[in-house]
Steps between C-alpha positions, in 0.01 A plus 500: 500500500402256228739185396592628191849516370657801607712757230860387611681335185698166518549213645655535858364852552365599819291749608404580861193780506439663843618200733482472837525300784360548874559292777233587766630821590830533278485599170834322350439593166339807374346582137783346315489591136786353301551353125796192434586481166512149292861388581595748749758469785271706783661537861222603767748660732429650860579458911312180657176551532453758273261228279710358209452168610137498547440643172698214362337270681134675335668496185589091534131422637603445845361809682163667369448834484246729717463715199650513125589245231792364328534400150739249355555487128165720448268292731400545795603230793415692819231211539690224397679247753878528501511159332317601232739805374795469243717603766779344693688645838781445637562554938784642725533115609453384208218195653676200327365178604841342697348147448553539133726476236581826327338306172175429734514884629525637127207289420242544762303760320516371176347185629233703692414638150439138322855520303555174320836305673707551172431843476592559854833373438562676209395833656711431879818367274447897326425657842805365671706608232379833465602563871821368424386149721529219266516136551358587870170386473618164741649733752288511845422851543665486900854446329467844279695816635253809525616636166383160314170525719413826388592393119291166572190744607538688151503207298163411687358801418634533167410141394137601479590734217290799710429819316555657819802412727437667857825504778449612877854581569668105378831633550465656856662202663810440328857664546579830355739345267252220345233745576655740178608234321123364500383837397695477165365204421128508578518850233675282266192209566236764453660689184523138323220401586278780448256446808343790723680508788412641764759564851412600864826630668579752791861471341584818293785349344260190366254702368797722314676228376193293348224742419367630209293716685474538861188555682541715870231403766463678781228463791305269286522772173693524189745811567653466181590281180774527258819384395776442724663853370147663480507398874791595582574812377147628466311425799177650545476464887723510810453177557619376152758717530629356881388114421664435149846550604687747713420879502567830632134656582464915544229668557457878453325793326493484116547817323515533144776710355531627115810188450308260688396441899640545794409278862587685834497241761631597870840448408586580147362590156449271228524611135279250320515448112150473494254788443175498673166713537483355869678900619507444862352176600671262704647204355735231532825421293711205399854474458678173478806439654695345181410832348649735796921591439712503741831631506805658702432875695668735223306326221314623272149333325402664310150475540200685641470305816813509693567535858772425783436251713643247789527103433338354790509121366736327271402106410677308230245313259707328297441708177419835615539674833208646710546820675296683701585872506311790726415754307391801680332298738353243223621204461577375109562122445761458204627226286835534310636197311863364591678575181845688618284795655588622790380379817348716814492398864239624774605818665645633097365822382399464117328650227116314413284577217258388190352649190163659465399267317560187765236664704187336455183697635233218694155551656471564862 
């Protein structure tokens, strides 16, 4: 492939054509084809060692790829040093330098680049208040707690005014609590500041709390991108369907019916909203468990799925409850949120069930 600017419009775009990556025998990433938008919030989101961080790391310049390019801002960098791409990254450990100052930490790259001293300290004073650090830049980066090191990290990345901004998980360390509070604000960095960014995370909740879109990786392949809702309530494979939150999985017999389609799975028989030319195949269905009722025995659902079932597990969440109910011999997992409704304890008979229309029919 010649060196000419590739078709992808603005500054901050990224385009990755057929990558992959072999080591020796292992193929860790294979024939990625993906396009980031100028400005976008992208999450590459899978199980470790699925290959999100390796085609980050061929993205930032530090890993080369057996095979395919990528394309920042319509030219192609797959042969240029990691130095010598507008990008910045930011680690899991964040790699400060603890015989520095957090001033002498921001700076480092800006000095590798030949910035002038006044301009440095213009640009570290704006970093440090960006992340919400200011008047640090004495501070020796051994007496900052892990929230300021992680902030500390950003400003260093963000002080080179990249047109890329690349994280391998930053915020896997941290507690849960800092660890949402730290999501908030890194959208709230990226939306003001307009930058690509773009987020390696096994963390489901991460990538639905930040992302504009939300890229699934699986064995070293894109499974699926979308939104966070495209995601979730459209998944196009079982493994979308089980990794991006919880999910009850059937599988069955499809058979298409004049109002719609039923599944008949061992157990029980699905009416599904969804019509479909795929008359007896077998295929796989998603339900999730937010979207399954549950209610006392002599109730009535009204709607087209609805069963009686057993509770075999009752465990208090805090805003919802999660059941687990036997169903025939299948097991659904529900979620009802704690808002005066009743609750059900293991051993309970009860009355389960869900629309047509919160069925969701997946690839096998």
């Amino acid at each position: 492939m010649d060196d000419d600017p590739k078709d992808v419009e603005g500054k901050g775009a990224v385009q990755l054509e057929n990558l992959r990556k072999e080591y020796g025998d292992t193929v860790a990433v294979d024939g990625i084809d993906l396009d980031i938008r100028p400005g976008e919030f992208l999450t590459l989101l899978g199980p470790s060692g699925c290959g999100k961080s390796t085609t980050l790391r061929m993205i930032s310049g530090l890993e080369t790829p057996t095979d395919g390019d990528v394309f920042i801002s319509g030219d192609r960098v797959t042969p240029q040093a990691a130095n010598k791409r507008n990008t910045s990254m930011v680690f899991q450990e964040w790699a400060l330098f603890p015989h520095m100052t957090v001033g002498e930490n921001v700076s480092f790259g800006l000095e590798m680049d030949g910035v002038s001293k006044a301009e440095r300290e213009t640009r570290i004073e704006q970093a440090l208040e960006m992340v919400e650090l200011p008047g640090y830049q004495d501070r020796p980066a051994t007496e900052l707690s892990g929230g300021q090191k992680q902030r500390v990290a950003m400003a260093r990345a963000l002080v080179r005014e990249p047109d890329v901004l690349l994280l391998d998980e930053p915020l896997a360390s941290l507690d849960r609590k800092l660890r949402q509070h730290m999501q908030v604000e890194l959208k709230q960095i990226q939306e003001e500041l307009g930058t690509t960014f773009i987020y390696v995370t096994h963390d489901q909740e991460e990538a639905l709390t930040m992302s504009d879109r939300i890229a699934v990786i699986d064995s070293g392949e894109i499974a699926q991108v979308g939104t966070a809702n495209d995601l979730y309530e459209h998944p196009n494979t079982k493994f979308v369907a089980t990794f991006l939150g919880e999910t009850n999985i059937f599988e069955g017999t499809l058979h298409s019916t004049a109002g719609g389609s039923v599944v008949e799975t061992d157990d029980v028989e699905i009416a599904v909203a969804e019509s479909s030319d795929r008359n007896g195949e077998s295929v796989a269905v998603a339900v999730r468990p937010e979207r399954i009722a549950v209610a006392s025995r002599e109730a009535d659902l009204g709607v087209a799925n609805e069963w009686t079932g057993t509770v075999t597990e009752t465990i208090y969440k805090g805003s919802f409850n999660k059941y687990g109910v036997d169903v025939g011999g299948t097991e659904l997992q529900i979620e009802q949120q704690v808002d005066g409704s009743e609750k059900f304890e293991e051993g309970e008979d009860v009355t389960v069930g869900f629309a047509a229309d919160a069925v969701e029919i997946v690839p096998e």
